[in-house]
C-alpha positions in Angstrom: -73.1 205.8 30.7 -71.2 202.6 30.8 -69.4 201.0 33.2 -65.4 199.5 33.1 -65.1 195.9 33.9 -63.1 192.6 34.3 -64.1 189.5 33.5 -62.2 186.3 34.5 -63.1 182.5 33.5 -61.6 179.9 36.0 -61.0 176.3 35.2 -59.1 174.7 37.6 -55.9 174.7 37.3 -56.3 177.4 34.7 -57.7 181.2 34.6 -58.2 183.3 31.7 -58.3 187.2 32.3 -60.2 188.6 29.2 -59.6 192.0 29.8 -55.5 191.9 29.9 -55.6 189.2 27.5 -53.7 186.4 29.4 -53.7 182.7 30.5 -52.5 182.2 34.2 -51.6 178.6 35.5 -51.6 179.4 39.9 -49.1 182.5 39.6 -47.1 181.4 35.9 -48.2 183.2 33.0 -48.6 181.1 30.4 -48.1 182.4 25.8 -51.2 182.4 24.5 -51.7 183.8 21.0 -54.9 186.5 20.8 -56.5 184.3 18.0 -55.9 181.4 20.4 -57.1 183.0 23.1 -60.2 184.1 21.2 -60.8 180.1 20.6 -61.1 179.7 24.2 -63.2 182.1 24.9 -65.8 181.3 22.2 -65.7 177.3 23.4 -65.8 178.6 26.8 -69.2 180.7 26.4 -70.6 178.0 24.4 -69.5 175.2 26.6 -73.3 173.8 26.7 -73.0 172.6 22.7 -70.5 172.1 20.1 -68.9 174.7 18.2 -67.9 174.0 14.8 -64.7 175.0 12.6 -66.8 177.1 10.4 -68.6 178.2 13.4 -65.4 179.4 14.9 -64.2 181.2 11.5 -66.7 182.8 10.7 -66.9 184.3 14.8 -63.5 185.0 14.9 -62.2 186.1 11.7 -65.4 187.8 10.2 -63.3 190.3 8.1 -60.2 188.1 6.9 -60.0 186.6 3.8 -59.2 182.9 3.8 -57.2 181.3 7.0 -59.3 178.5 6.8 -56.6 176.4 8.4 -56.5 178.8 11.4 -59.3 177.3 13.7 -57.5 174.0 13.9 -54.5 175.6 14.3 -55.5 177.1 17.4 -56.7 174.6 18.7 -54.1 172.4 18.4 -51.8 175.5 20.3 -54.5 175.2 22.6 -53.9 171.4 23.5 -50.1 172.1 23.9 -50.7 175.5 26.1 -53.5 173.1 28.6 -51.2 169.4 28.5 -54.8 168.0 26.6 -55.2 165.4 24.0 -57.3 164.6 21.3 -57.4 161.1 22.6 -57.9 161.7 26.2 -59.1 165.1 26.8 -60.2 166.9 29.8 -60.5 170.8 28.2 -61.5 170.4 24.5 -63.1 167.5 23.5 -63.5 166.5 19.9 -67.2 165.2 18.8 -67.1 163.3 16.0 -67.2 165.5 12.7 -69.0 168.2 14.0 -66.5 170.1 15.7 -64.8 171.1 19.4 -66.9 171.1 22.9 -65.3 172.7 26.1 -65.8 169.9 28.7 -63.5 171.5 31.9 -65.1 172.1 35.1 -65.8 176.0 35.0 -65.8 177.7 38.3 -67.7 181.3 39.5 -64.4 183.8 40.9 -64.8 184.8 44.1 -65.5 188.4 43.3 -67.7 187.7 40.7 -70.3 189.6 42.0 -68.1 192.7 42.2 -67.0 193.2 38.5 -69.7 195.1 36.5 -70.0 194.5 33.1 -69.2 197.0 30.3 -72.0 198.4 28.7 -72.2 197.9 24.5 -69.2 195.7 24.2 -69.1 191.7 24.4 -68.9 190.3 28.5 -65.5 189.8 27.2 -63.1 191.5 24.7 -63.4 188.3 22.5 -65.0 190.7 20.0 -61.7 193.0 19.9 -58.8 190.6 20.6 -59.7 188.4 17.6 -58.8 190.8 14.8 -55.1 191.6 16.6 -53.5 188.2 15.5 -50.4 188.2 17.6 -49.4 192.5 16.6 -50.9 193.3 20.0 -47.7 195.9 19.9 -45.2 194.7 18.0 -44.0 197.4 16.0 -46.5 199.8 16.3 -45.6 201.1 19.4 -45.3 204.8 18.2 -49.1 204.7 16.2 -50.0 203.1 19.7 -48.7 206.2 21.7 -50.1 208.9 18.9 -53.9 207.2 19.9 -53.3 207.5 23.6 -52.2 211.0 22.9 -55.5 211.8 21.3 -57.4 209.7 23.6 -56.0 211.7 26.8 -56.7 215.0 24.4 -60.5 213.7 24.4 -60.7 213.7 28.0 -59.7 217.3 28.6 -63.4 217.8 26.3 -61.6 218.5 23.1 -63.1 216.9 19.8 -60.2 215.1 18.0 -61.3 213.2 15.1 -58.1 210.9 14.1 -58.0 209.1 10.4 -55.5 206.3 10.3 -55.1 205.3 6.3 -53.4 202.6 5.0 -53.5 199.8 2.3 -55.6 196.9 2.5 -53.7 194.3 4.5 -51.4 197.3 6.1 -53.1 196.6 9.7 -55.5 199.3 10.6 -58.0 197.2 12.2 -55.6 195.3 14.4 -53.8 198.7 15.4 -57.4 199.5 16.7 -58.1 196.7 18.5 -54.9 196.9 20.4 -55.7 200.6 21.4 -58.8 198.7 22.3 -57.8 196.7 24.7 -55.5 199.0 26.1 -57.8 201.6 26.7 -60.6 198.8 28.0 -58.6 198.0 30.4 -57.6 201.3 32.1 -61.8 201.6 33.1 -64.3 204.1 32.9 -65.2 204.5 29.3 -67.4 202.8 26.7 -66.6 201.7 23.0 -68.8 201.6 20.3 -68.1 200.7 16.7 -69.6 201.2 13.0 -69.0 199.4 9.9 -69.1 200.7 6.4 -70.0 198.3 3.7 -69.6 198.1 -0.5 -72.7 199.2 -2.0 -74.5 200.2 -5.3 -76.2 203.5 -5.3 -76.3 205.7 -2.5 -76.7 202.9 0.3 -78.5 202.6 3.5 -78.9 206.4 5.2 -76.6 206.3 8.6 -75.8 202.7 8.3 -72.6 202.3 9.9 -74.2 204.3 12.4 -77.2 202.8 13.2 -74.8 199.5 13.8 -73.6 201.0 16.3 -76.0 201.9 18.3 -77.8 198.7 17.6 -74.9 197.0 19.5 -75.0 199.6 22.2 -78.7 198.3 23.1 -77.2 195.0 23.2 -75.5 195.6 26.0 -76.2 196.1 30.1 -76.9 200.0 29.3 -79.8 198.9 26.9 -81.5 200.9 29.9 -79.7 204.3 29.7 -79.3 204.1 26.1 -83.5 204.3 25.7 -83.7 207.2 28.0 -81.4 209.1 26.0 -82.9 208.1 22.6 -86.4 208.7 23.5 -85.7 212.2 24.6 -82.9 213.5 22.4 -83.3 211.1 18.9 -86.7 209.8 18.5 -85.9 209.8 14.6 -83.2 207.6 15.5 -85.0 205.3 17.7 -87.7 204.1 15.1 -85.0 203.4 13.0 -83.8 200.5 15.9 -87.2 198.2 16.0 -84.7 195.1 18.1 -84.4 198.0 20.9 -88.6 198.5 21.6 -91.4 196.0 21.9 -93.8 196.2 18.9 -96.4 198.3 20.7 -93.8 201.0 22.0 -92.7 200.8 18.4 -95.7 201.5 16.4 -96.4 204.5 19.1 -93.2 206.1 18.1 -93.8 205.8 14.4 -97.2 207.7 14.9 -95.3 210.4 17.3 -92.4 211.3 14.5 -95.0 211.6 11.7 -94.4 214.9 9.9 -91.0 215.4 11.8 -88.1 216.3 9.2 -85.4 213.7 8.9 -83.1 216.5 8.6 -83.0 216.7 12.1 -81.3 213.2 12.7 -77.8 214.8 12.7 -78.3 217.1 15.5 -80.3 214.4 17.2 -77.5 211.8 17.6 -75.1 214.5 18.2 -77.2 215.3 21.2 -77.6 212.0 22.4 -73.9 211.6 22.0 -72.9 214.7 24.1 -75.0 213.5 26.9 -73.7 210.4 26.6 -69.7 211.5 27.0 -71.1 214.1 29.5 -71.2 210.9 31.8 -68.6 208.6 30.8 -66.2 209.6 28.1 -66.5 206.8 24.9 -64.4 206.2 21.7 -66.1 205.8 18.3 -65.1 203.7 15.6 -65.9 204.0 11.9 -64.0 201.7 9.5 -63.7 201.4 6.1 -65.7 205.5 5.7 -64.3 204.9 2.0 -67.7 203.1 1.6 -69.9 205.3 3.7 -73.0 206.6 2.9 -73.4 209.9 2.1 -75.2 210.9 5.4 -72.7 209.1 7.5 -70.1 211.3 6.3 -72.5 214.7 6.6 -72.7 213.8 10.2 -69.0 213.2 11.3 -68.6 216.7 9.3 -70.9 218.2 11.6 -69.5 216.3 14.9 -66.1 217.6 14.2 -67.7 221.2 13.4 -69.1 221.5 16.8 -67.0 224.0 19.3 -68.8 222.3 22.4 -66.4 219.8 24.7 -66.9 216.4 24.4 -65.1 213.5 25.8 -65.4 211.6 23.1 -62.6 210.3 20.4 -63.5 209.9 17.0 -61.7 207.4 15.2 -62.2 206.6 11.4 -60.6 204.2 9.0 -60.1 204.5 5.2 -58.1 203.1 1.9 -56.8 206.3 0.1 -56.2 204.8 -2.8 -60.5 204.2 -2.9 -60.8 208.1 -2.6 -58.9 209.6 -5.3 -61.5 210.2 -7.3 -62.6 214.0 -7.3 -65.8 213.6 -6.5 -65.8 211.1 -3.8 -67.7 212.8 -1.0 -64.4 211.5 1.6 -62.4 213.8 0.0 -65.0 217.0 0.2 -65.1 216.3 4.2 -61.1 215.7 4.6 -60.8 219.2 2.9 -63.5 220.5 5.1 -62.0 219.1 8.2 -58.4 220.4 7.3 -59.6 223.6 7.1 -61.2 223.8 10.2 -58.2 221.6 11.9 -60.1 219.2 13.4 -58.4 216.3 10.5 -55.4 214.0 12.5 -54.1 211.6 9.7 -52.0 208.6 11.1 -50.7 206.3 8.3 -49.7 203.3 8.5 -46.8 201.7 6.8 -45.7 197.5 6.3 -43.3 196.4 9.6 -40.3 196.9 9.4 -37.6 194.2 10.1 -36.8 194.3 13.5 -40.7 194.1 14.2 -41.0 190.8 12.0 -38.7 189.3 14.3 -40.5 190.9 17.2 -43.4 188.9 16.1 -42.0 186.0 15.1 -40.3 185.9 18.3 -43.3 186.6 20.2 -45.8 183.6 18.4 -42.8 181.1 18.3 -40.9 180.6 21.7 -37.4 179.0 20.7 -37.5 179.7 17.2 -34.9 178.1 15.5 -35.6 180.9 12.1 -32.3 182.9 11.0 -32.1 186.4 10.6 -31.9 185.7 7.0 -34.6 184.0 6.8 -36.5 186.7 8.7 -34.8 189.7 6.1 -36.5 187.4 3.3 -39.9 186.9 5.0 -40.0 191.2 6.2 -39.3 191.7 2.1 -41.3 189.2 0.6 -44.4 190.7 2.8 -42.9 194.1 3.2 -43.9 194.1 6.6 -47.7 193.8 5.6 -49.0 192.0 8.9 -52.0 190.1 6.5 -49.3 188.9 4.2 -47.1 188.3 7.2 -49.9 186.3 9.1 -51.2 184.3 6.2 -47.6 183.1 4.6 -46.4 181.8 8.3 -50.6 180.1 8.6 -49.3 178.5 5.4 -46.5 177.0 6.9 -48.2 175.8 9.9 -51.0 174.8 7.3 -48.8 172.9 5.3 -45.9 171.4 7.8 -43.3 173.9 6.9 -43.0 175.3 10.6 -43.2 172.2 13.0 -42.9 172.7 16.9 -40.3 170.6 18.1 -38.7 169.6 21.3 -39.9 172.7 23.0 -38.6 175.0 19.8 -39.9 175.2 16.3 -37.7 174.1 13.4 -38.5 175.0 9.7 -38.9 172.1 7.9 -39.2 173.4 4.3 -36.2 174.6 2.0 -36.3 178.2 1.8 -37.7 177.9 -2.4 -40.5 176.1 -0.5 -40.8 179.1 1.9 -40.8 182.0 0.3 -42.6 181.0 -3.5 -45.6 179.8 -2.2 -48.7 182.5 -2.2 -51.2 182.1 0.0 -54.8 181.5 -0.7 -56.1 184.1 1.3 -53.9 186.7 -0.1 -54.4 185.7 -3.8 -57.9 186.3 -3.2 -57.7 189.8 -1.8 -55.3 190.8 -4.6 -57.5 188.9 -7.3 -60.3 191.1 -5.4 -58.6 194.1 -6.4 -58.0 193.2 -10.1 -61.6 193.0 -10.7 -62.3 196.2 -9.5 -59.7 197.8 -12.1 -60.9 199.3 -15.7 -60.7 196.6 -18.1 -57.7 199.0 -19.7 -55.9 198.6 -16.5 -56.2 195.2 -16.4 -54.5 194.3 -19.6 -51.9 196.7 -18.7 -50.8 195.0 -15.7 -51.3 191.6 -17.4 -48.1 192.6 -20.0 -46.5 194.2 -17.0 -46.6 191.2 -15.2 -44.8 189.7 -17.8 -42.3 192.6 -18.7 -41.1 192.1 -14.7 -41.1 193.3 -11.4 -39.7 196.2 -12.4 -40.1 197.1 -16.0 -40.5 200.0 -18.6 -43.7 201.5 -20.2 -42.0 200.8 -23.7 -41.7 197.0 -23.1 -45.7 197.1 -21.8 -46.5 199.3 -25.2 -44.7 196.9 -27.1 -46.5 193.9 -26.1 -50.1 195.1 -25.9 -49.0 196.8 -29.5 -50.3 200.4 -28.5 -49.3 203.9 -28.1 -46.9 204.0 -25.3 -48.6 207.5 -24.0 -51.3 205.7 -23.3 -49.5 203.1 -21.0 -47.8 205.8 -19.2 -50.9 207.3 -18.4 -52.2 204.2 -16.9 -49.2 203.3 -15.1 -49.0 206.3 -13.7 -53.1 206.5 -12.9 -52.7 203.2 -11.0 -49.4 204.3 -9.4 -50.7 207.6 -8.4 -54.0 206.0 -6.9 -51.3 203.2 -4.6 -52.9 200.3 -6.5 -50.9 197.3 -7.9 -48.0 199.6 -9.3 -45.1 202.6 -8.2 -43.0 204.9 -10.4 -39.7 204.0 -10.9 -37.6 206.2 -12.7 -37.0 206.6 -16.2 -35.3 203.8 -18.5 -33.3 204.6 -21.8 -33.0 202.2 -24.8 -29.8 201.7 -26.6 -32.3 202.8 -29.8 -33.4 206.0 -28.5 -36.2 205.0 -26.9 -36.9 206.9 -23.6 -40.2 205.8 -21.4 -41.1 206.0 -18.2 -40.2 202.7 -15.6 -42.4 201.4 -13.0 -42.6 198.2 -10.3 -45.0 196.1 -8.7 -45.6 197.6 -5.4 -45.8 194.2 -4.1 -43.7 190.9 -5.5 -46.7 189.3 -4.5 -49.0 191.5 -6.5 -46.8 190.6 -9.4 -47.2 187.1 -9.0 -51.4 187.2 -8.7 -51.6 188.7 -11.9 -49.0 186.5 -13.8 -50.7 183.4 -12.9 -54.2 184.6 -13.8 -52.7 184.6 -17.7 -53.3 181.2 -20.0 -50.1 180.4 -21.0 -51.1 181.2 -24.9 -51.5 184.8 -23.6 -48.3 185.1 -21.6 -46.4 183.6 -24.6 -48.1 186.7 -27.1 -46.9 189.1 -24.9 -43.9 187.6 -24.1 -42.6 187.6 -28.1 -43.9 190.8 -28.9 -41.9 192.1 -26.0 -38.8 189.9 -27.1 -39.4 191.8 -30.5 -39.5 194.9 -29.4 -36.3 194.5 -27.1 -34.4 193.0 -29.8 -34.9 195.9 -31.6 -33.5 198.2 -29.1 -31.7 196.1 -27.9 -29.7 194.3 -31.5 -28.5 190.8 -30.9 -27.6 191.6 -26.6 -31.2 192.0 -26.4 -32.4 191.7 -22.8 -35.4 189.2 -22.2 -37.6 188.8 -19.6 -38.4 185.9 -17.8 -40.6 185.9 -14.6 -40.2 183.4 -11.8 -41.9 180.0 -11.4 -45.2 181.1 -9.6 -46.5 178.6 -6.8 -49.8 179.9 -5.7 -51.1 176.8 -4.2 -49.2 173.7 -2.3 
């Protein structure tokens, strides 16, 4: 159904291969970051106008909270990579206050007219490499080889359907985009995608789904893709009006009058078997912690089916969103295990050889110690969002400076390392929201209590019945949000309660700094009170760090 291809922009004395990722200069391979090389691309294809900053964040990091530095950040890495200036440019021109224009001499390759195009998926892999920021492989080489395991296990006809879970942040959508381009590049398959969204209510029937197939029309096998709709999911097709002229489209609707929806499963599977029956595929659902209802009845019944097809089914989701007993996730996880058709591959923060991996990968020459690399790998625990948006924080803000062919920190390490980024604090803020009011107050007198800190202390400064912290602490813990048990802590009075910690020193900090500081200093003298009581006149306090959220 689709065809591999390879795609290559010359400009002399420069040419980008967008399929293996890479900038050549004649025969010298030349660092280029993905996000960098995603820049390029997107000024490339756009030459003919001038592409904003906002343009290029909102293209080419659709799903990432903040980085708002990160387009000119590339593109300065771009005019170091090229030898081009601001000033006197002769790749990337500056225009005023509007943005960046692409002004070098593009050239057609030679065999041009030989490379195909891929069918539903971008002319280039723009699309997929701009999510990877710089982890193409670094230290996920094993969750890398577990894909291609169950990718080669899809070719033999068998029907794997692989999960990989993680936090929010922990790097499921890079590790996908990777396996992406890996795959891409081999030839001879196609890759489609879906995206579930938040909604209230039940949501939009198939949406993720119907995305995906959407894009499919989009691309050079809009052709094909008709054919196979109009004979094996007419349901499905009047639910794509972009994909048929307005006459073709009303005809449809009066040909599927009176036909039962119910049918729309089987009908994509169909289409989906014929499809695979050609060209083998992989299909990506992310975030199925939002899907719809239908979404999910489907993919139960995909996975059901004993037929071969060469297709891999790959789906993304936040446990810690699915805890909940009746969250339909969970009813087609069990469903699946049963049957053994559920592959779980969870992902867990970097560990710190890989940090260095990285940083030694993004920052030829660094001049950064390997203490300074233990500090960073525990600050984020190895979470690449974290990771990525502390070190855009230093580029943001002049702590990492390139210098004399090296890069040299130029901030003291209390400058380094206190300093929360804006794109995190939002995601984590994003999270508090979300949380029963209860919880929230909870975590607020945690936050002061410590890192790591005992249910008592939490009791004592919200002035309630310490059963009922324990019960939260260990709700939130339980569900892998904000908090982690952590033992058991006695007082010198008696006093025996349960201890917890912060998963995250960062998620301790969010929540701190949200407090007024008339509300950190209620908490913080009942908990003083209640520790001097255990505690007689050695009593213990607790005083948290000064936070830095913004420079």
């Amino acid at each position: 159904m689709f065809n591999s291809y390879s795609s290559c922009l010359v400009f002399p004395p420069f040419r980008l291969d967008t399929v293996q990722g890479q900038l050549w200069r004649g025969d010298e391979l030349l660092p280029l970051r993905p996000k960098v090389l995603a820049v390029l691309n997107y000024l490339i294809l756009h030459h003919n106008r001038v592409v904003s900053s906002e343009e290029l964040y909102r293209s080419i990091w659709p799903r990432r909270y903040g980085a708002e530095y990160a387009p000119k950040q590339c593109i300065r890495e771009l005019r170091a990579i090229l030898g081009d200036t601001a000033e006197d440019p002769r790749f990337i021109a500056t225009v005023g206050r509007r943005g960046y224009r692409f002004i070098g001499q593009l050239e057609t390759p030679a065999d041009a007219d030989k490379q195909p195009a891929a069918e539903g998926i971008p002319s280039t892999l723009a699309g997929f490499l701009a999510g990877i920021d710089g982890f193409v492989c670094v230290g996920r080489e094993a969750e890398l080889a577990q894909l291609r395991l169950w990718f080669e296990r899809s070719q033999r006809g068998e029907r794997p359907v692989m999960f990989i879970t993680g936090e929010p942040g922990i790097g499921k959508t890079t590790l996908i985009d990777a396996f992406a381009v890996q795959v891409l590049a081999q030839g001879g398959l196609w890759l489609g995608s879906g995206q579930c969204v938040p909604h209230h209510g039940g949501g939009e029937a198939y949406q993720p789904l119907l995305e995906f197939l959407s894009r499919l029309g989009q691309g050079t096998g809009r052709t094909r893709l008709l054919a196979l709709l109009k004979r094996h999911a007419p349901t499905w097709l009047a639910q794509l009006p972009s994909l048929l002229e307005e006459a073709a489209l009303a005809g449809l609707q009066r040909r599927i009058q009176g036909i039962d929806r119910e049918r729309m499963p089987r009908e994509l599977i169909e289409v989906l078997e014929h499809a695979v029956a050609e060209t083998p595929g992989v299909l990506v659902l992310e975030d199925l912690q939002w899907s719809d209802v239908t979404t999910l009845d489907w993919l139960s019944a995909w996975a059901q089916r004993r037929e071969p097809a060469r297709l891999l089914l790959i789906g993304t989701y936040r446990p810690a969103d699915i805890l909940s007993h009746d969250h339909p996730l969970r009813t087609v996880i069990h469903e699946l295990r049963l049957h053994r058709r559920y592959h779980e591959l969870p992902l867990a923060g970097l560990s710190e050889a890989a940090v260095a991996d990285y940083l030694q990968a993004r920052f030829a020459g660094h001049a950064l110690s390997p203490a300074l690399v233990a500090s960073l790998q525990q600050r984020t625990q190895g979470y690449p969002l974290f990771l990525v948006a502390l070190i855009e924080e230093w580029l943001a803000h002049g702590l990492l400076r390139q210098h004399e062919g090296g890069w040299e920190l130029q901030g003291t390490p209390d400058e380094l390392m206190t300093a929360v980024p804006a794109s995190v604090r939002q995601l984590i803020e994003y999270q508090f929201v979300r949380l029963d009011p209860k919880e929230q107050r909870v975590l607020e007198a945690a936050s002061v209590a410590g890192l790591e800190f005992s249910a008592a202390a939490v009791a004592a400064g919200l002035a309630t019945d310490l059963e009922q912290v324990e019960s939260c602490c260990t709700g939130l813990a339980r569900r892998q949000q904000f908090l982690q048990e952590h033992g058991q802590e006695e007082w010198p009075d008696g006093t025996v309660a349960a201890g917890y910690a912060f998963r995250h020193v960062l998620y301790h900090q969010v929540v701190y700094a949200q407090l007024s500081a008339g509300r950190r200093i209620s908490l913080k003298q009942h908990i003083d009170t209640r520790l001097e009581t255990a505690y007689g006149k050695q009593a213990v306090t607790t005083i948290p760090p000064v936070l830095f959220l913004t420079r």
